[in-house]
C-alpha positions as CSV (number, residue, x, y, z in Angstrom):
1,X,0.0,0.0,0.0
2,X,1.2,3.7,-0.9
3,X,0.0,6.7,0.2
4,X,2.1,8.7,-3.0
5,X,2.6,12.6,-1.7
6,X,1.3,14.9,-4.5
7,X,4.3,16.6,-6.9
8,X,5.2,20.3,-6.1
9,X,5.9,21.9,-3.2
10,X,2.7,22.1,-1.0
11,X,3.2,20.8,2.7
12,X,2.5,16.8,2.8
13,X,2.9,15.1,6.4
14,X,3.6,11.6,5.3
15,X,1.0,9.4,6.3
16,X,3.7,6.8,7.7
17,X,6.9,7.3,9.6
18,X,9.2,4.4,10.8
19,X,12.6,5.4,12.9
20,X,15.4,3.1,13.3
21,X,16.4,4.3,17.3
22,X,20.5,4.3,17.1
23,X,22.8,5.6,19.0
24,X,22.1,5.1,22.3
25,X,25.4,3.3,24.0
26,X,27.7,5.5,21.7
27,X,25.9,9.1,23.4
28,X,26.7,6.9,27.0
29,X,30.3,6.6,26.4
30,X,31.1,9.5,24.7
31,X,29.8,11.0,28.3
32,X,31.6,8.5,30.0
33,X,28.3,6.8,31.1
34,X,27.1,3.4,31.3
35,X,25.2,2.2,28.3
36,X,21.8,2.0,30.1
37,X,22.1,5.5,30.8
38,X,22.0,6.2,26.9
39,X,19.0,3.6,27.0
40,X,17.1,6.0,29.7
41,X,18.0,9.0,27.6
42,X,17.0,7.4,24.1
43,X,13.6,6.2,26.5
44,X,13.3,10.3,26.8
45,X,13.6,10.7,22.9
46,X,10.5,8.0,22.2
47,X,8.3,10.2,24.3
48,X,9.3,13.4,22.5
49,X,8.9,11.8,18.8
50,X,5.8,10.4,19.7
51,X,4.3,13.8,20.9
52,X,5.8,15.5,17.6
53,X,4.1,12.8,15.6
54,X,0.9,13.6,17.2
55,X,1.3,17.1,16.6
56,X,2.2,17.4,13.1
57,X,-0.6,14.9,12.2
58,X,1.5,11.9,11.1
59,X,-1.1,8.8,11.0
60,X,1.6,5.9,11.9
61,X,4.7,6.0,13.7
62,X,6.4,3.0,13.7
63,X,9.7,2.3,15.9
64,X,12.7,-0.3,15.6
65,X,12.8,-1.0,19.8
66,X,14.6,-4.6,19.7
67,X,15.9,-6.5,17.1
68,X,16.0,-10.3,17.0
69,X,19.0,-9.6,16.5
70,X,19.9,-7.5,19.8
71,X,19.4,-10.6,21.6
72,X,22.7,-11.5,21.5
73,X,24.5,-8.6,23.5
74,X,25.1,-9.3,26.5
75,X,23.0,-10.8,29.3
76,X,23.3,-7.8,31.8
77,X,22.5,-5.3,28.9
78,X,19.4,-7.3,27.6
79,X,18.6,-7.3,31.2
80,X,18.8,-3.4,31.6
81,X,17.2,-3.4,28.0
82,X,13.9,-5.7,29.3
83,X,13.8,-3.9,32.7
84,X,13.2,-0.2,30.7
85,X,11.1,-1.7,28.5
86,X,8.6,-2.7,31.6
87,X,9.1,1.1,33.5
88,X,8.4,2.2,30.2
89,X,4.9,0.2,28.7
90,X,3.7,0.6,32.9
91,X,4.2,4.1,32.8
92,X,3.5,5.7,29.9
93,X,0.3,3.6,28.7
94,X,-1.9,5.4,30.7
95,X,-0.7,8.7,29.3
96,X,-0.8,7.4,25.5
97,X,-4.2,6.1,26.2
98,X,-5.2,9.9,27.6
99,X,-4.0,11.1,24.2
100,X,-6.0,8.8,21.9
101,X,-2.9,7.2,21.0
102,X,-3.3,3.3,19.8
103,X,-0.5,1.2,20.5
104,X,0.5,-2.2,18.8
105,X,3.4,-4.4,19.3
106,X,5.6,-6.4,16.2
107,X,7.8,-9.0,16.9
108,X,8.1,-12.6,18.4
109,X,6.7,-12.2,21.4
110,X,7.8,-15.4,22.9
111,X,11.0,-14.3,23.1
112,X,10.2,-11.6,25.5
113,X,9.7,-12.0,29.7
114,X,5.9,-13.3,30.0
115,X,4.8,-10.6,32.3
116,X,6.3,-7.9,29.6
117,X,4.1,-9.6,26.7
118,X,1.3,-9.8,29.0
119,X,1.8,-5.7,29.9
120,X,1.7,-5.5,26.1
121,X,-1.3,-7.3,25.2
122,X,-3.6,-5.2,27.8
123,X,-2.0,-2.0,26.3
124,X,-3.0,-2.9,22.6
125,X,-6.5,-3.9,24.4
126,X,-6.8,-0.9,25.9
127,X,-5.7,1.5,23.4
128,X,-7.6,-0.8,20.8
129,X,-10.4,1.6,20.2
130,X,-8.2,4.8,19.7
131,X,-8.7,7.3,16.9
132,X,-5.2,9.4,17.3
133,X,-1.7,8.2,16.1
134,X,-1.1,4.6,15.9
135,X,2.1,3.9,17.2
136,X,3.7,0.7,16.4
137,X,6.9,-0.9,18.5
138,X,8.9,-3.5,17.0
139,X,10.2,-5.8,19.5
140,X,12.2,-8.8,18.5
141,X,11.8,-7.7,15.2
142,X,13.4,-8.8,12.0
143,X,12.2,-8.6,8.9
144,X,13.3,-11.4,7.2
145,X,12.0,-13.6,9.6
146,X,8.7,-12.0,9.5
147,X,8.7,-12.9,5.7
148,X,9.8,-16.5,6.6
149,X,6.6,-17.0,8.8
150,X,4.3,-15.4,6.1
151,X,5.5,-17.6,3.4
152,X,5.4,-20.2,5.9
153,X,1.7,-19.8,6.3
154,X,1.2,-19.2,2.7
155,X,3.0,-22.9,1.7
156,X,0.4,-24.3,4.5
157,X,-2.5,-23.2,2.8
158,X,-1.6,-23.8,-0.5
159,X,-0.8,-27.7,0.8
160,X,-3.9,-27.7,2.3
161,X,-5.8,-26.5,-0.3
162,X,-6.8,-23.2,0.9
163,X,-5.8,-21.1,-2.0
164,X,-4.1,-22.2,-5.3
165,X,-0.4,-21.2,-6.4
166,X,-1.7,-19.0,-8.6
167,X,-3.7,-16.6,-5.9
168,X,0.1,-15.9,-4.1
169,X,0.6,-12.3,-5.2
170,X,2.1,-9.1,-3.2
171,X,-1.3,-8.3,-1.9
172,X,-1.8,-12.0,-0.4
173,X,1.8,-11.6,1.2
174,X,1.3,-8.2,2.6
175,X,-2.0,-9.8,4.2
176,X,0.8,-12.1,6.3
177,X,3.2,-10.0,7.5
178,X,3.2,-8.6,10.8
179,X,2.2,-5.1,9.4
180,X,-0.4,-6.1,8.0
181,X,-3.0,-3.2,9.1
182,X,-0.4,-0.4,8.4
183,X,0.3,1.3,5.0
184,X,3.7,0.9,4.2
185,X,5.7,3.9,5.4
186,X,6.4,7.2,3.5
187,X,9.3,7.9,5.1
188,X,12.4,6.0,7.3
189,X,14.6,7.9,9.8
190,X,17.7,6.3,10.9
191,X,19.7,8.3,14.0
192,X,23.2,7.5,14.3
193,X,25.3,7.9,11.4
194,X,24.8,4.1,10.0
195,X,23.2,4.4,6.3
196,X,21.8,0.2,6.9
197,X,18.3,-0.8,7.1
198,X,19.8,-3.6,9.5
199,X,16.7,-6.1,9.1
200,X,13.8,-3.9,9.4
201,X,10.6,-3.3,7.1
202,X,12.2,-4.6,4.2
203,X,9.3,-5.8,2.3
204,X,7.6,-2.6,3.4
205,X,9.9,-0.2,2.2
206,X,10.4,-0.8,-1.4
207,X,9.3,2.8,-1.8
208,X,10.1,4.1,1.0
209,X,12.3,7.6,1.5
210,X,15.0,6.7,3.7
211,X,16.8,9.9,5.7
212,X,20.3,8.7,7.6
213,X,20.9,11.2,10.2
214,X,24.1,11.6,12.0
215,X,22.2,12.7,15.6
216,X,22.6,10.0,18.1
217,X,19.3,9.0,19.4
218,X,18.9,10.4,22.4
219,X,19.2,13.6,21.3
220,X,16.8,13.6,18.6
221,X,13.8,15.8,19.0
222,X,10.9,17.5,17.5
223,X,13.1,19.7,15.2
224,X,15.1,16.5,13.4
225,X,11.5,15.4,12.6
226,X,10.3,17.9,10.9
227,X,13.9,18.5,9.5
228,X,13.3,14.7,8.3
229,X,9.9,15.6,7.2
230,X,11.1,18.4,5.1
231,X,13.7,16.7,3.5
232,X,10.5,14.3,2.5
233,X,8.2,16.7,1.2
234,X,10.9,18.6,-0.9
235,X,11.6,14.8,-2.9
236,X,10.0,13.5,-5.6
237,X,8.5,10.3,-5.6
238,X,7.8,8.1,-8.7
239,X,7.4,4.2,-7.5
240,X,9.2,3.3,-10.6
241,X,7.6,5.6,-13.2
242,X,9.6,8.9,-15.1
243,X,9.5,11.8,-13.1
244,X,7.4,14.8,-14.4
């Protein structure tokens, strides 16, 4: 799904914003701080870029929180990682839900501490019925695995019967993937320097605009959005066709 900003110059929010989060344990020792300090700071950024989100009218916000592949730091860090993850769904639910905010949750979820996925489900629930920003956190995320378990579940109903070879198209895959109630995003924000996609939205941003930003995380704020967003509305989008 697309949602193509008009040519010219006019003012056009995209619909659709995902951020990659990096930087957070290079801003810690550049300070001479622990790395779960930069975590707590880059907790501080979240709240900001979601409140900017809500203000400029952007319809989907979509952050990279956890990769499948950040599993594999180190114990204590996914330990820190898990413990500001809880502080952070406990307290700022209520204050999303306040602000008409709908919150949903990507990832393997078994992966993650039961109570945490448990905090998450009643947060989706809750929020369920919400008509502001949608905010989507990708949690032991990865995008290619994401596409393994959709073509998975394809093969097993094209065994069974279900739906014939010839019904697999992009709109049947998009129907399997994780996202499948969000349009695929306008725009893609990475902090940190690192010009990498690094596993995330990869079917979902074929189109996509893709900013790099050298700003560390947490020190990314209202004014690199809309810089971001700017940069955006000032590009010319084809999907493939010639440019006017």
């Amino acid at each position: 799904m697309h949602s193509e900003a008009t040519h010219g110059q006019e003012a056009r929010v995209p619909t659709h914003v995902a951020i990659i989060m990096d930087g957070n344990g290079r801003w810690a020792k550049l300070r001479g701080l622990p790395r779960t300090a930069g975590h707590g700071r880059g907790a501080d950024a979240v709240r900001r870029s979601v409140k900017a989100a809500a203000e400029l009218g952007i319809g989907y916000l979509t952050l990279y929180g956890f990769s499948s592949e950040n599993w594999k730091r180190s114990p204590t860090e996914i330990d820190d990682l898990m413990g500001l993850l809880r502080r952070y769904l406990l307290s700022e639910v209520g204050e999303l839900h306040k602000n008409g905010v709908r919150v949903r949750v990507i990832g393997e979820r078994d992966a993650l501490p039961r109570d945490i996925v448990a905090t998450i489900a009643n947060a989706e629930e809750l929020t369920r019925a919400n008509t502001g920003l949608n905010l989507t956190v990708a949690l032991s995320y990865g995008s290619r695995q994401e596409m393994t378990l959709a073509l998975r579940s394809i093969a097993r109903a094209a065994v069974s019967g279900q739906i014939a070879p010839e019904d697999i198209d992009q709109n049947l895959i998009g129907r399997h993937l994780l996202t499948a109630e969000l349009p695929d995003p306008d725009l893609l924000i990475r902090t940190g320097g690192e010009k990498r996609l690094s596993n995330f939205l990869l079917w979902q941003s074929a189109y996509t605009e893709l900013v790099f930003l050298d700003i560390l995380w947490p020190e990314f704020g209202r004014a690199e959005l809309e810089g971001a967003i700017n940069e955006f509305i000032h590009r010319e989008r084809r999907f493939g066709a010639t440019g006017s």
